[in-house]
ROGU-635748 format. One line per field, with one value per residue (C-alpha): x, z, y. Coordinates in Angstrom, 3 decimals. Example, Ala and Ser with C-alpha at 12.3 -4.5 7.8 and 13.67 -1.06 7.14 Angstrom:
X 12.300:13.670
Z 7.800:7.140
Y -4.500:-1.060
//
This chain:
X 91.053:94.280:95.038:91.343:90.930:94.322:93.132:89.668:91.989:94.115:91.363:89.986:87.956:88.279:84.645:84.492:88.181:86.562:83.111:85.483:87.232:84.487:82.733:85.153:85.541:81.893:81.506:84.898:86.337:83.779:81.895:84.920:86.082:85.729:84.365:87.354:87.916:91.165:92.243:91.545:94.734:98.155:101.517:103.360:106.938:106.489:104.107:103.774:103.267:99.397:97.150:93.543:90.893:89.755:93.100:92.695:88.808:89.509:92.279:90.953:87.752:89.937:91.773:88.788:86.876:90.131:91.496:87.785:87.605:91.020:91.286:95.403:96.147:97.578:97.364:101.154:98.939:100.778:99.078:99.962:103.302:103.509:102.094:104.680:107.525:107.658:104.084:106.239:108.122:105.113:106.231:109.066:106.791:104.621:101.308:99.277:99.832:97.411:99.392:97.275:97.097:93.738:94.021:96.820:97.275:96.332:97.642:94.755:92.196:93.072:92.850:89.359:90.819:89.394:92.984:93.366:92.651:92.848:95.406:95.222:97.619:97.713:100.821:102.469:106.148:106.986:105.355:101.670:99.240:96.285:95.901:93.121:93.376:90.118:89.800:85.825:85.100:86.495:84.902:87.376:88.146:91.227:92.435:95.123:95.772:98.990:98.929:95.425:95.829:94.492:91.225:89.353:86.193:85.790:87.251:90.710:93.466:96.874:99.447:101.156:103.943:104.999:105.062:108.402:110.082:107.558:108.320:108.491:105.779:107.230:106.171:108.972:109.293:108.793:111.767:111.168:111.089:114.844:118.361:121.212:122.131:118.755:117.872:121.173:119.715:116.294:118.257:119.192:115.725:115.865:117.350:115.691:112.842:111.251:109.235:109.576:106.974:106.122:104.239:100.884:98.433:101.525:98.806:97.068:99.940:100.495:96.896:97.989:101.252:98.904:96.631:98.948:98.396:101.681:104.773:106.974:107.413:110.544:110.045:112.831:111.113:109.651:107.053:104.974:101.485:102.366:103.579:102.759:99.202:100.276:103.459:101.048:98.702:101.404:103.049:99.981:98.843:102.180:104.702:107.705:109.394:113.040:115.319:118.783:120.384:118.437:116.210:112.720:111.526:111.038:108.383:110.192:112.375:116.284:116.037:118.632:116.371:115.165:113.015:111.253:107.812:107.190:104.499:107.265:110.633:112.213:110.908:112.085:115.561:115.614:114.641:117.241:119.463:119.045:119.096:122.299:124.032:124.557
Z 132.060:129.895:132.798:132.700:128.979:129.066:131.626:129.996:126.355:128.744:130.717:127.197:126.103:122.585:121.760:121.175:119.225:116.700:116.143:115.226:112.891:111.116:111.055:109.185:106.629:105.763:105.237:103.491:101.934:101.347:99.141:97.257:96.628:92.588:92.023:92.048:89.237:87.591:89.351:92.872:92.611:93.341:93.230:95.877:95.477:92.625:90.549:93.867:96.550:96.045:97.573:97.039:98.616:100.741:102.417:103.211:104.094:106.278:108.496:108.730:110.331:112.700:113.599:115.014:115.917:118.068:119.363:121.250:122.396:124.398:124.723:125.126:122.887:119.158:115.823:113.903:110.283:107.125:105.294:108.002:108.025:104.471:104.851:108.095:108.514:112.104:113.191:113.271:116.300:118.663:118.775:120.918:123.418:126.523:124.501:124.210:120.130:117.576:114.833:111.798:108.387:106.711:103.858:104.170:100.776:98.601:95.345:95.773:96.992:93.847:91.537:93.112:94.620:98.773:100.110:101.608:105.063:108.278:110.567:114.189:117.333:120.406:121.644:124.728:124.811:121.819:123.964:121.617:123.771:121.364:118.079:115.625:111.560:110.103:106.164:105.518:101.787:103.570:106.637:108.883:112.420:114.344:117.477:119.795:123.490:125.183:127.798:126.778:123.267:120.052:117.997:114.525:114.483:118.124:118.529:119.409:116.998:117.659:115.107:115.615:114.643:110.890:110.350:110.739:107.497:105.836:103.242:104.911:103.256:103.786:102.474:101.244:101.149:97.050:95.962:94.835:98.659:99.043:98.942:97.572:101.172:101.784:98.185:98.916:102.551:101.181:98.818:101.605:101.545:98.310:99.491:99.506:102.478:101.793:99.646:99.130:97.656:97.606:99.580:99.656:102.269:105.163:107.570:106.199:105.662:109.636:110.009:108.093:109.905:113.406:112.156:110.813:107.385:106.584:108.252:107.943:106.863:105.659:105.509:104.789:105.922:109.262:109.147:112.290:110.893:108.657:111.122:114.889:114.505:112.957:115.365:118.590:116.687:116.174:119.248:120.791:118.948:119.645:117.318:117.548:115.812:115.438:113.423:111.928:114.897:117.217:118.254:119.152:116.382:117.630:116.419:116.479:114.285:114.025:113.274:111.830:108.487:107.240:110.136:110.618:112.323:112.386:113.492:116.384:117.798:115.640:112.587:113.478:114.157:111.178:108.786:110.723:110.358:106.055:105.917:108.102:105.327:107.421
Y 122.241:120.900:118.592:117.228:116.398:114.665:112.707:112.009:111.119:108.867:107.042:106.224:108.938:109.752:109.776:114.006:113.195:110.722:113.184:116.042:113.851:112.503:115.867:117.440:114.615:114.598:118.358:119.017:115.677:113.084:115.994:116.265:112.667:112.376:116.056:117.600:120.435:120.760:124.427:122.638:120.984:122.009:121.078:122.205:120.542:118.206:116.125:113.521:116.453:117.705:119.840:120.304:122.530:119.303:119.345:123.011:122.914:120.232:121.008:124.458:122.676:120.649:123.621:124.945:121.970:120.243:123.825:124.120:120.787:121.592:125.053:126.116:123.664:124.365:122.635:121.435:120.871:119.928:122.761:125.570:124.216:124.440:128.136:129.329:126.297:128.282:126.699:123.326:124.845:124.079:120.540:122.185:123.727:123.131:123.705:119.991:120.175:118.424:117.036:116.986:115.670:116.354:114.165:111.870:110.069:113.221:111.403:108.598:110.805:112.756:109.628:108.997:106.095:105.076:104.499:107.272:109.017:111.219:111.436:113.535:112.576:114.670:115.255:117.027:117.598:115.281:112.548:110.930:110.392:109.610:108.777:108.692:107.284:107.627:106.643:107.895:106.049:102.435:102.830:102.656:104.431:103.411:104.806:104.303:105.841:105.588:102.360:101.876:99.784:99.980:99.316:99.581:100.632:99.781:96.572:95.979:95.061:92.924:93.361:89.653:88.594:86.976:83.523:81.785:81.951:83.853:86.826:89.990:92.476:96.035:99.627:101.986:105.463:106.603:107.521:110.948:111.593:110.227:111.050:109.223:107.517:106.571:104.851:102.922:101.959:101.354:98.444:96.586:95.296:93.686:90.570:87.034:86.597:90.670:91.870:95.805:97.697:101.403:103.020:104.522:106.325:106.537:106.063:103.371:101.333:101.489:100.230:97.262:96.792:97.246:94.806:91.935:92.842:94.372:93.413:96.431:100.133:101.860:105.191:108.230:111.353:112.757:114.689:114.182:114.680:111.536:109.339:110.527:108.724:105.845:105.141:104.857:102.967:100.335:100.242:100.231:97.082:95.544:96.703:98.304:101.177:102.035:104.537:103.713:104.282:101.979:104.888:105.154:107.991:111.179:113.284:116.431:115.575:115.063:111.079:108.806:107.958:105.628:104.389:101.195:100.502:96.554:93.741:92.718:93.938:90.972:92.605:95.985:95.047:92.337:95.408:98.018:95.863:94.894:99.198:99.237:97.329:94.429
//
């Protein structure tokens, strides 16, 4: 039964995928968005790390909504990790594992702002094999399956290549999430020809890199269940990704940080090589 669904995700069918998604936005986010109450919200290492009860609702629902749809599979979710740091283990093992990240950009969903969304990635053996970023108040479904490509709301998406000589727009880590090496890595990007900015909703900023409208991430940490989705959405779309030392990133974990994912494989090594120092 495993071997059949991953087949079915493989050969392109993510339709059940993209229902459980959007299921469990509509009953536990979208309610939520701008009716939050005050004891809802919780810090859980800081002022810029929240949780609300969406977050919770939510990737309780996928838990049971993505477990059924592939029975023997488990669920790596940033709030269960948060809960047991164990759970993240799974990423080790033979189980298919859903990486999950109910609410990915909880500081703008807090705000009442749209930018924010849904990440889930299905992984086996630290290999992606599907990907789906869904962001409910823009709209916006984008899914990616290994050899298969990429698309938004259906159609596919190409993530180009910048314009010779053009400023290179890139997304940075915040740097409350940095040490000392990596804010003096991440200033190797203020040089003439980039334009640095902070970051927001992780996997929204790879939809813009895997639709041309973003040129670059930088990011310093690596939790999967913010950037497994977004990674196969990229390369999927034609970008490429790359950690400090020349490495494809691994979702579980032990990365040379900060990590690039870029429009091209130009890009990628252009902005490895301004974090290198050189």
């Amino acid at each position: 039964m495993i071997d059949d669904f991953l087949d079915h995700v493989l050969a392109g069918g993510t339709t059940e995928v993209e229902e459980a998604v959007r299921k469990a936005a509509a009953a536990e986010i979208t309610p939520r968005f701008r009716q939050l109450a005050a004891h809802e919200i919780v810090e859980k290492n800081g002022p810029h790390d929240l949780v609300t009860v969406a977050d919770r609702a939510a990737e309780e629902h996928l838990t049971a909504s993505l477990t059924a749809l592939l029975p023997g599979s488990v669920v790596v979710g940033e709030e269960s990790v948060h809960a047991d740091p164990a759970v993240y283990e799974a990423l080790q093992g033979d189980a298919p594992v859903w990486i999950v990240d109910p609410v990915d950009g909880t500081r703008q969903f807090v705000r009442g702002e749209p930018g924010f969304c849904s990440l889930v990635a299905l992984a086996l053996r630290g290999e992606i094999l599907a990907s789906w970023t869904y962001a409910p108040v823009l709209d916006e479904m984008a899914t990616a399956v290994r050899g298969r490509g990429a698309t938004l709301n259906g159609r596919p998406i190409r993530s180009g290549s910048p314009a010779p000589g053009a400023v290179l727009a890139v997304a940075t880590s915040h740097p409350d999430y940095t040490t000392e090496d990596q804010k003096r890595a991440l200033l190797g990007l203020d040089v003439e020809g980039v334009a640095p900015r902070p970051c927001g909703s992780a996997g929204l900023e790879y939809l813009a890199v895997a639709r041309g409208d973003l040129d670059a991430t930088a990011f310093s940490w690596e939790y999967a269940w913010d950037h497994a989705a977004g990674l196969l959405l990229v390369t999927e779309a034609g970008g490429a990704h790359t950690t400090l030392a020349g490495e494809p990133f691994r979702v579980t974990g032990g990365n040379a940080l900060p990590f690039t994912a870029a429009r091209d494989r130009a890009t990628a090594d252009r902005i490895r090589t301004l974090l290198r120092g050189r």
